[in-house]
N, C-alpha and C positions, 0 to 999 in steps of 0.2 A: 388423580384424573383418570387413568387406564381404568383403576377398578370401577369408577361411575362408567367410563363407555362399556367395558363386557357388561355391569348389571342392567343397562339399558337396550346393549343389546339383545342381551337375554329376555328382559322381559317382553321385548317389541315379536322376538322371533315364538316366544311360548303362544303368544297372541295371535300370532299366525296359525300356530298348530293346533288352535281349536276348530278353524275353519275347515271345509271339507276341501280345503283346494291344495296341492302339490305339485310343484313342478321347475320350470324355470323361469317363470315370473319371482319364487319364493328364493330359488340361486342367484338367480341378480341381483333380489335386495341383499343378501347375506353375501355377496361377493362387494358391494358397495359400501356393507356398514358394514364391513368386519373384516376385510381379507386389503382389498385394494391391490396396492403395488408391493404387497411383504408377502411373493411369493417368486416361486423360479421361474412361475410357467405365467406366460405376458395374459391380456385377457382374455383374448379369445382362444386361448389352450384351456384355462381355466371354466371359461365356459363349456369347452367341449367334453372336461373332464365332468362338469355338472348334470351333462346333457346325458353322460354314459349312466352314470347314480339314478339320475332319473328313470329313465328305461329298464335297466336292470332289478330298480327294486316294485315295476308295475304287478310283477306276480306276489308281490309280498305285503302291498301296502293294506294299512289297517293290522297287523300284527301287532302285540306288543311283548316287546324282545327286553330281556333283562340282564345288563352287562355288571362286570362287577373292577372293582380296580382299589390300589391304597389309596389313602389320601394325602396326594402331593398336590403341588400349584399346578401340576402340569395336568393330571387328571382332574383335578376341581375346574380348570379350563375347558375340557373334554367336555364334563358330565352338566356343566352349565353355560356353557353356548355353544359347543359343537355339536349337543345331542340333540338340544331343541330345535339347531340348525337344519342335523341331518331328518328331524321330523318331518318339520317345512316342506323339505325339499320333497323328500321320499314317501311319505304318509306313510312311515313306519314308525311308531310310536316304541323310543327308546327309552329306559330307565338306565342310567346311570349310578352305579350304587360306590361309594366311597366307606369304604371300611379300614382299620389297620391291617398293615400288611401279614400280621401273625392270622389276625382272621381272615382273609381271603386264601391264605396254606389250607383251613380249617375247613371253610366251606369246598375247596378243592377236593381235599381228602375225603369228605361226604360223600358230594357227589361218585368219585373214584369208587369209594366203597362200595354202597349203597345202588350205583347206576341207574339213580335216582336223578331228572335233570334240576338241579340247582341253581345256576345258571346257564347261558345263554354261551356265554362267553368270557374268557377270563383274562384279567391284564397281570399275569405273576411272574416270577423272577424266572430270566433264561436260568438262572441255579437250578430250575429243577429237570435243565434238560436230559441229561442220564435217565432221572425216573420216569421221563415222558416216554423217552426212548427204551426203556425196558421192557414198564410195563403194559406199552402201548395200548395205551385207553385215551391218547391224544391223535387226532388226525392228522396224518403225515401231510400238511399243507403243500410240500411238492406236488405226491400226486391227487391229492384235490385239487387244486388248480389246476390241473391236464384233466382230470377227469370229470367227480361228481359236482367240484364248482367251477367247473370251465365258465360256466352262466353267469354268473355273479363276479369273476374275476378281473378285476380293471386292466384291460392292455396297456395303462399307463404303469401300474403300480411299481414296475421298474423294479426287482429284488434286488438287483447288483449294487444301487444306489443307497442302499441300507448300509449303513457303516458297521452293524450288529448282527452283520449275518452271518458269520461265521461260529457266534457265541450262540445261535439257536439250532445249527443243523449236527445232526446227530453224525456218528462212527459211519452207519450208511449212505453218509451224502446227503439226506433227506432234510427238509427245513421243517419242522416240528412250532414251531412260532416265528413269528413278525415282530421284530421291537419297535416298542411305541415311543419310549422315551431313555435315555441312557446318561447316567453322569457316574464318575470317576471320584477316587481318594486320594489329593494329591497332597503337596505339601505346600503350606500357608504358611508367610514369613511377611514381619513388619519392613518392605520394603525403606520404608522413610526412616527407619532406626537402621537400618544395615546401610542403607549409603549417606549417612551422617561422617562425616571424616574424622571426625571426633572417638566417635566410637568404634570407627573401622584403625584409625590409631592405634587405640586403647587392646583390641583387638589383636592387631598384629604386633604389635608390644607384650603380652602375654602365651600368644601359643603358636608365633614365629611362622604363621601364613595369613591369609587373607581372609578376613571377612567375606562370603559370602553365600549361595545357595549352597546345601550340602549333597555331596555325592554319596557319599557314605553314612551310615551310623557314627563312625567315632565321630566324625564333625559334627555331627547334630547332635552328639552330647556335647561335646567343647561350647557350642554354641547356646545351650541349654544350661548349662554351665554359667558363662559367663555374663548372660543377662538375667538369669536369678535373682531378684532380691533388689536387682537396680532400680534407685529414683531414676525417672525418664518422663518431663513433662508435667514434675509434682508429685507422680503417680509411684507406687511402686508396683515391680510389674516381677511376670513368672516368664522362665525360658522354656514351657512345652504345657501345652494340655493336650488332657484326657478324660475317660472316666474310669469307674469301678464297680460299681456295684452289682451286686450279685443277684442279675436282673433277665430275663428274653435277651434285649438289647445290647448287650455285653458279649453274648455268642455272634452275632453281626460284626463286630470289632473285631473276629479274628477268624471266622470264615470267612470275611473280605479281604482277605487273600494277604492277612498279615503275615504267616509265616514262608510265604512266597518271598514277604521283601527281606527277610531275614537272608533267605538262600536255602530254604527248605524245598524239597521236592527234587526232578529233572528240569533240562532245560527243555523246551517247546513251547509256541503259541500256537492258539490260543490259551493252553494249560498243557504242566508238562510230561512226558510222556518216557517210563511209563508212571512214576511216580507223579502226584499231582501235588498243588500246593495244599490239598488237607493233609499228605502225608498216606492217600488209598493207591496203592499199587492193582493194575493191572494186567494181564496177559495180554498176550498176542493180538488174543480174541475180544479185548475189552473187559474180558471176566477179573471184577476184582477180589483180589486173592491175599491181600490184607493190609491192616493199616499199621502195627507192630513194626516196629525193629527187627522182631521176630520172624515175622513172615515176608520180609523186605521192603514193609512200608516206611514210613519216615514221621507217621505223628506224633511219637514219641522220642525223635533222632535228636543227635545234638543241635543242631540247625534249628528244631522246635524249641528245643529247651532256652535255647540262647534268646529266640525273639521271645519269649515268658519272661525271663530273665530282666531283658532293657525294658520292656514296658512296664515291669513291676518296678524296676529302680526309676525307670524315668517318672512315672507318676507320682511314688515317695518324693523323692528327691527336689521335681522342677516344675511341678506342677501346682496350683493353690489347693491347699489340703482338703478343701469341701469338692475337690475333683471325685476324689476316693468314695466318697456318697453317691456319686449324681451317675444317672441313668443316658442314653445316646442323647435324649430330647432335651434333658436339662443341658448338657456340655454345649450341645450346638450352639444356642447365644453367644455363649463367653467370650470368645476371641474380637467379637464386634463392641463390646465395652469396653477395648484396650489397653488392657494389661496383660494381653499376651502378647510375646516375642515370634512365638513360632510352632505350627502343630505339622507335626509327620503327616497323621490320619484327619485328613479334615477330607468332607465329601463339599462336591461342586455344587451339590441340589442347595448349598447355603448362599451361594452369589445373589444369588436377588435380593435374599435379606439382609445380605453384607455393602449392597452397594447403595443403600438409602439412605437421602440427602438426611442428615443432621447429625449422623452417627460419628464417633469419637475416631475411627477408622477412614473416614471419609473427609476430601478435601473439599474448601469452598467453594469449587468448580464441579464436583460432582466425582472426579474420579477417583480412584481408593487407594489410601496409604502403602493398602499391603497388595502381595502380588500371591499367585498360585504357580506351582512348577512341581515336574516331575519328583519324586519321593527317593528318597536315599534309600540305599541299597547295605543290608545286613552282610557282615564278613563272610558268611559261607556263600553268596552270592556271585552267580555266572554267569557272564557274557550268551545273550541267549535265552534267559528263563525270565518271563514276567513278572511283571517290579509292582505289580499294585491291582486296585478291584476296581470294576464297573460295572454297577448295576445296570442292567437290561432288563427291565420290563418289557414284556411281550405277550403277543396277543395269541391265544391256548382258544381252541375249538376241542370239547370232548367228545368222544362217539359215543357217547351216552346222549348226546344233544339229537335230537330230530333233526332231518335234515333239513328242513322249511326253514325250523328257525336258526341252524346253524349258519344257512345261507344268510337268511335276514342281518342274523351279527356280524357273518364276516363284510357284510356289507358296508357296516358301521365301521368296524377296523379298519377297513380301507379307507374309509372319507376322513378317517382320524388324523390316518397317516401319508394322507397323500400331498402330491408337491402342491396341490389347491391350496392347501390352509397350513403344510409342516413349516413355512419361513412364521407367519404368523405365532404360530403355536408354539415355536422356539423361541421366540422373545418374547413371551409369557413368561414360559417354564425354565429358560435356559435348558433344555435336558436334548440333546441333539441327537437323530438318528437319521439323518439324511446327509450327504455330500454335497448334494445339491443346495443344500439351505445352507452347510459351513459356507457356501460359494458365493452366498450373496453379498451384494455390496451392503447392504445394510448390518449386515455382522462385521462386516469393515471401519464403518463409521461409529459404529456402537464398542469393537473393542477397546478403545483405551478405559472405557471407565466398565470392564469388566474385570481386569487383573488379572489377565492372562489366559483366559478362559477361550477365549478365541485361537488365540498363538497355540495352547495346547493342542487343542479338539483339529488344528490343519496339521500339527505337524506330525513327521513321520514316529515322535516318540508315542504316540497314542496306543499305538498296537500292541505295547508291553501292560497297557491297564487293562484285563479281561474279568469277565466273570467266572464261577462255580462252571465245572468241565463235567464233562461224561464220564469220570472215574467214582462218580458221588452215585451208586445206584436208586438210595430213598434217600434224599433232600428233607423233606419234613421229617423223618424218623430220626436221621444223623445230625441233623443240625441242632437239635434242641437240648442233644447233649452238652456241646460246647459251652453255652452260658453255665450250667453247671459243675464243668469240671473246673473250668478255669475262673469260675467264681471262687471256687476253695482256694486257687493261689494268690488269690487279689484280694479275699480276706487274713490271708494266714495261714490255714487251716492245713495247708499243703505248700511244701516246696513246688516250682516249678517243674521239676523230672517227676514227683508224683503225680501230678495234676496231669500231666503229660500221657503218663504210663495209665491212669485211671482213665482217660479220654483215648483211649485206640482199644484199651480191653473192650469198652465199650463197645464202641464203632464195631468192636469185630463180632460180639454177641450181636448184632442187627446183622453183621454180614452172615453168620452160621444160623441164624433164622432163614433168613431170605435163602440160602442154598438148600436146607434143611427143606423148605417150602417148594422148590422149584418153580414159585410161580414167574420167574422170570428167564424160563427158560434155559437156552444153552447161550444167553449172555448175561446171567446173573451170575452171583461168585461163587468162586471156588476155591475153599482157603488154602496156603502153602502148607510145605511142612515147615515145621521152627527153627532156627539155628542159631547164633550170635552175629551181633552188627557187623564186627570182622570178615564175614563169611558172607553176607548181603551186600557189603559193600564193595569186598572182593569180587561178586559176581558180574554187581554194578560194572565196577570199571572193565571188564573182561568185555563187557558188552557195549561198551562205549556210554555207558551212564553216568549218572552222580550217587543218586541214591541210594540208600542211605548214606552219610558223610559220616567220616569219623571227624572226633570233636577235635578243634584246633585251638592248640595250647593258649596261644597268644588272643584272645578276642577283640583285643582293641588294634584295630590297624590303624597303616596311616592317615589320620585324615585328610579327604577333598573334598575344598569346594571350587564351585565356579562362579562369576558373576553372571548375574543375572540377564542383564542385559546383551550379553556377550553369546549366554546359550538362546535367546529369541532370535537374533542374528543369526545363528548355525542354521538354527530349525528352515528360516527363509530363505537360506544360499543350499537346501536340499530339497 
């Protein structure tokens, strides 16, 4: 039903944009068929907010401005009724383009090179705020909004209200992007198999505590462990998925802030400081100075090695063996056909596909078997250092962009992201980047048959899910390593310490480029001298840090878990 009303929408508001008319005759139909009462701001805010859009883009109208974004629910929403919307309104003729995430890097880096305009405007991961921040060929949107787009800038726009502001403003304070949509990798567990008493019995008759969410690693293996192979419902079912294959998509599984939850890096949020969760240490000054053992980085440290380690055994082990083939896109289904028990790494952007009436997962009421909750925590792991990933897409203006049209797109960012349509837009997409929109009562009423998604996104543990940090100097250069190196220990080819030790040699050849190059100035890097991990990590603690950790004998601690229901109650009495 939703998707006939957006395509009806859409087609009703295209049909408007051929006419020559724009304004707020075209905001009230688009505020009446498409917005209503699913927003923070009552109607006549929402009208005044339309009224400012209008005025604002009269110097621009009859432009046509070319955006570009991945293709998520949440952008395919965007690109086909918000943009025909904001035509309507504005007579600024928007293209919306939806590509894979790897080619909008692609086209980025074009443009970057070349300073050639490409697009208009771009929706890509706050991960590449470091290289925006370096190589600054991004517009410091702080001071464009004081300054060159004071004109174009909504007095509503509200930045504080962004839940993702912190993941896009650089070392100097300054905001470098706007996030447009943001969801997190939390941990996914068969709520209706875990509080079966039967099985919570069976359970605590074997490993002498309780069933429930896990705190830790060792308990997610226990628990991985122990529903392995079980009939449950007819079915027989696996106690963890994942993927393997030696793919792009594969380097995402552990740039998203996998060896974070092991307890790799320093502690600090939003990322930690000064070692980060890739394992790139930097100075004083932001300059990083290596990613080695060697040079006091950590992507090669025991902490690394250990989360290569549980995710190569957990996959063997507990995972259905065609896991070990399958790509990010293929895995994402699986858990919604029912035979999984429980995934560490599962991303939120699957709740909508997870919560559809007929699915094996889903009760005859609509609400869903299984639950989402914060992600267990790896033994080198510290009070203090971020426990997981969240994507931030965010809205990028390059200075390679004319200013006319820069202004015209940021105009479209704004109407994307504003409190007029963000309550709407978030129960499309689920992908939440506003306060204001957790705040609505209609995310109240809609949580129970979200599985937790709500209870996460208010509570105060949210703050330990961040994205890629400013210790990453080139984002597209160093990132594409990853699926490579760590493809060799997911086929074989390499133990985990080689795979490990291959993946920072790297990293550091891109870093002794980039300093070699000086094109990034005196906050690009500057590599240490070398020494042994004893002696890094001896520094470390001198200085009140972690990083590099020495390896700790025992790697399976004690396991904890908590009930479930017991941690949503915490979250609400804080």
């Amino acid at each position: 039903m939703r998707r006939h009303l957006l395509t009806t929408t859409a087609a009703m508001l295209l049909a408007i944009t051929g006419s020559a008319f724009a304004g707020m005759d075209e905001a009230k139909q688009f505020l009446d068929k498409e917005v209503g009462d699913l927003s923070s701001l009552d109607r006549g805010a929402q009208e005044a907010e339309m009224q400012w859009f209008v005025d604002a883009a009269k110097p621009f109208a009859g432009m046509e401005i070319k955006v570009v974004s991945e293709t998520i629910t949440t952008h395919e929403y965007e690109s086909k009724v918000l943009a025909p919307a904001f035509t309507a309104i504005t007579g600024i003729k928007i293209t919306h383009d939806l590509i894979g995430e790897g080619d909008v890097v692609e086209k980025l880096q074009t443009q970057m090179q070349s300073g050639e305009n490409v697009y208009d405007a771009y929706i890509n991961d706050s991960d590449l705020i470091g290289t925006h921040w370096r190589y600054q060929q991004a517009r410091n949107l702080t001071d464009w909004m004081e300054n060159e787009g004071k004109d174009v800038t909504n007095p509503n726009l509200d930045v504080d209200d962004f839940i993702g502001k912190s993941f896009t403003t650089a070392p100097d304070g300054k905001l470098y992007q706007l996030p447009d949509q943001q969801f997190a990798n939390l941990y996914w567990f068969r709520y209706d198999w875990f509080s079966d008493p039967k099985i919570q019995e069976e359970f605590k008759a074997k490993y002498g505590y309780d069933l429930g969410v896990p705190v830790n690693w060792s308990a997610y293996e226990d628990i991985a462990e122990f529903f392995n192979g079980r009939e449950i419902d007819g079915k027989k079912v696996y106690g963890h998925m994942d993927y393997g294959k030696k793919d792009p998509s594969l380097g995402w599984r552990f740039t998203d802030a996998w060896l974070s939850m092991a307890g790799n890096g320093d502690k600090g949020i939003p990322n930690g400081r000064p070692v980060d969760e890739w394992g790139i240490k930097v100075d004083e000054n932001s300059r990083p100075v290596g990613s080695c053992v060697a040079r006091g980085g950590d992507t090669n440290g025991p902490a690394a090695v250990y989360s290569i380690d549980k995710y190569l055994t957990w996959l063997k082990n507990y995972a259905p063996p065609e896991a070990q083939g399958m790509t990010f896109s293929e895995a994402g289904p699986v858990p919604a056909q029912g035979a999984i028990a429980q995934q560490m790494f599962w991303y939120t952007a699957f709740t909508a596909d997870m919560v559809k009436d007929g699915l094996p997962v889903v009760n005859a009421d609509g609400t869903p078997k299984w639950r989402m909750a914060p992600s267990p925590h790896g033994v080198y792991w510290k009070d203090g250092m971020k426990l997981g990933y969240q994507d931030a897409g965010s809205w990028t203006l390059l200075k390679s962009t004319p200013e006319d049209r820069a202004k015209a797109a940021w105009l479209y960012a704004q109407f994307v992201t504003s409190k007029t349509v963000d309550v709407k837009k978030s129960h499309v997409g689920l992908t939440f980047i506003r306060q204001s929109t957790l705040d609505h009562p209609s995310f109240t009423e809609r949580a129970p048959k979200l599985g937790g998604l709500i209870e996460f996104y208010r509570s105060p543990a949210r703050v330990q899910w961040t994205p890629t940090g400013t210790n990453v100097p080139d984002y597209p250069k160093l990132a594409q390593l990853w699926w490579q190196a760590i493809g060799d220990a997911s086929s074989g080819a390499k133990s985990a310490q080689e795979a490990m030790d291959s993946l920072c040699a790297e990293q550091e050849k891109v870093l002794q480029r980039l300093e070699r190059a000086g094109i990034q100035g005196d906050i690009g890097p500057k590599l240490a001298e070398e020494h042994d991990l004893e002696y890094w990590n001896a520094e470390a603690v001198k200085a009140g840090n972690l990083a590099p950790q020495l390896k700790i004998e025992n790697e399976k601690e004690k396991p904890i878990t908590v009930n479930y229901d017991e941690l949503v109650k915490s979250w609400q009495t804080n």
